[in-house]
C-alpha positions as MATLAB code, in Angstrom:
seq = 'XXXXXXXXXXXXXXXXXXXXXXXXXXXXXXXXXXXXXXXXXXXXXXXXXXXXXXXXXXXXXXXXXXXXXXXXXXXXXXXXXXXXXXXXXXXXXXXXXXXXXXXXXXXXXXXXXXXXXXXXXXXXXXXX';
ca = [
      11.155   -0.703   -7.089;
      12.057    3.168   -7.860;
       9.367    5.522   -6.851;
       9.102    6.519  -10.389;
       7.115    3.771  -11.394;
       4.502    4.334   -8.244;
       4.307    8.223   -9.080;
       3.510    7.243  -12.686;
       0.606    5.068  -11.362;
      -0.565    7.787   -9.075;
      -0.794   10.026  -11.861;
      -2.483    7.499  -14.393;
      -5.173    6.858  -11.984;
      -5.738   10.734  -11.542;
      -4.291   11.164   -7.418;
      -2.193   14.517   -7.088;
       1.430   13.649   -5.938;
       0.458   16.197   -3.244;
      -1.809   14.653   -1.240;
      -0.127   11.309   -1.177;
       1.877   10.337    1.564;
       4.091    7.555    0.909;
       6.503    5.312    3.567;
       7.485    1.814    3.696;
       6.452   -0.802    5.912;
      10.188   -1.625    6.410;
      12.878    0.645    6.656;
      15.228   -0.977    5.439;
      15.522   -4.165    2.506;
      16.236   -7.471    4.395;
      18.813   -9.593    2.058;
      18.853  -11.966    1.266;
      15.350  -12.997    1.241;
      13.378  -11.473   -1.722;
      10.303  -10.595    0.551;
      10.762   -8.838    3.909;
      10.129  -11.486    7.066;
       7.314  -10.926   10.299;
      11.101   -9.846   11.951;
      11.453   -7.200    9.897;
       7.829   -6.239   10.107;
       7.603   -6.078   13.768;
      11.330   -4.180   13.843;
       9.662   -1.390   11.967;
       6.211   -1.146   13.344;
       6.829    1.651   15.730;
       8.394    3.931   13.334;
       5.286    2.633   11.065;
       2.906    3.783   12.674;
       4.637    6.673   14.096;
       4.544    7.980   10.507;
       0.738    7.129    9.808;
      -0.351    8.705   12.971;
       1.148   11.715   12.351;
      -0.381   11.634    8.345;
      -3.883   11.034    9.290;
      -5.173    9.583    5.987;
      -9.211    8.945    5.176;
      -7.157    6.246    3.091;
      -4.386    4.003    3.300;
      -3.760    2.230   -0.100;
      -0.934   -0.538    0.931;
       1.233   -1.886   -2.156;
       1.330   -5.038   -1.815;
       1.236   -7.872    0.566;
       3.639   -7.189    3.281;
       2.317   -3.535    3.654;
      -1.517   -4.876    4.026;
       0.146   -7.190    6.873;
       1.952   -4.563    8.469;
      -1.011   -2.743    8.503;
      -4.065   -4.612    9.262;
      -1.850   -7.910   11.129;
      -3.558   -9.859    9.103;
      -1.601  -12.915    7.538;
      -2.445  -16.578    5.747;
      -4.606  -13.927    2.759;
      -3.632  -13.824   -0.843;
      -3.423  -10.586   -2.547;
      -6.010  -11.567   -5.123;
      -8.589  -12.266   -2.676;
      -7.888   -9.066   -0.734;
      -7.254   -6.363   -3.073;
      -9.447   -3.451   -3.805;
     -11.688   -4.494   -0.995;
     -11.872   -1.730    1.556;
     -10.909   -3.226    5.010;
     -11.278   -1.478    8.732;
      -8.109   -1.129   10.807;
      -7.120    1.135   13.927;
      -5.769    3.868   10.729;
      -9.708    3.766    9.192;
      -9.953    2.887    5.771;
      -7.246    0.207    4.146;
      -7.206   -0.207    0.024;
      -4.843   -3.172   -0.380;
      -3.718   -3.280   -3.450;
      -0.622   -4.967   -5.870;
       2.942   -3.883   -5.557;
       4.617   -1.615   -8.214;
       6.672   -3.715   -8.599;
       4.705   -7.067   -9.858;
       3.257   -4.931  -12.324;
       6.451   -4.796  -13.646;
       6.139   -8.370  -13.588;
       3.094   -9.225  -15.036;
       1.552   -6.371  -17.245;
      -1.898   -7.476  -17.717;
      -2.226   -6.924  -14.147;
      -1.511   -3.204  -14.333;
      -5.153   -2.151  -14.739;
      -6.317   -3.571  -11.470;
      -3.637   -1.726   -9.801;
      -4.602    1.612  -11.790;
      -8.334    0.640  -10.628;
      -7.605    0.123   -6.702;
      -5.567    3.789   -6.787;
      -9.073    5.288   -8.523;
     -11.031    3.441   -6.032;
      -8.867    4.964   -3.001;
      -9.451    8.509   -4.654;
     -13.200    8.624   -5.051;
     -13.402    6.969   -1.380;
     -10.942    9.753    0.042;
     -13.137   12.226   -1.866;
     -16.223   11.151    0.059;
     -14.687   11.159    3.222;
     -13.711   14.864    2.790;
];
């Protein structure tokens, strides 16, 4: 997914590209599997959360199901069960939401996605 589309969302849902701070849960794209494996997960962790500890969010919005993992360790959820429900994790506050990318996908789902980035805002705002 280009970052295009994610900035776009940001900016629809009113968050200032400023104040974002964006990384991957993987750095690199594991072929030829569509969706990164636990392997590539764990590979990546340290530089993970090397990167969030140094951020310091009052939010972490994850994009999508293998970021909320990476994140939180949780696994067996669906994303539709899970997203825009504020969760508690060693980084504080977790917004898992849908990836970029499955908007892209499926359209009629881009509102929820718009609605978990507003969500993360007003929360960040109160936690100021």
């Amino acid at each position: 997914i280009q970052g295009g589309t994610a900035f776009a969302l940001s900016e629809e849902s009113g968050l200032d590209e400023k104040e974002l701070f964006i990384t991957n849960a993987i750095a690199c794209r594991p072929y030829p599997t569509p969706r990164p494996q636990v392997g590539a997960i764990v590979a990546c962790q340290q530089r993970l959360f090397a990167a969030l500890g140094a951020s310091r969010r009052a939010v972490v919005v994850t994009l999508g199901a293998t970021a909320f993992r990476a994140i939180t360790g949780q696994r067996g959820f669906r994303m539709k069960d899970v997203r825009g429900r504020v969760v508690h994790s060693r980084w504080g506050r977790v917004l898992p939401t849908l990836h970029p990318a499955r908007i892209l996908r499926v359209r009629s789902e881009r509102p929820l996605l718009v609605s978990d980035l507003k969500q993360a805002r007003e929360l960040a705002k109160k936690l100021e």
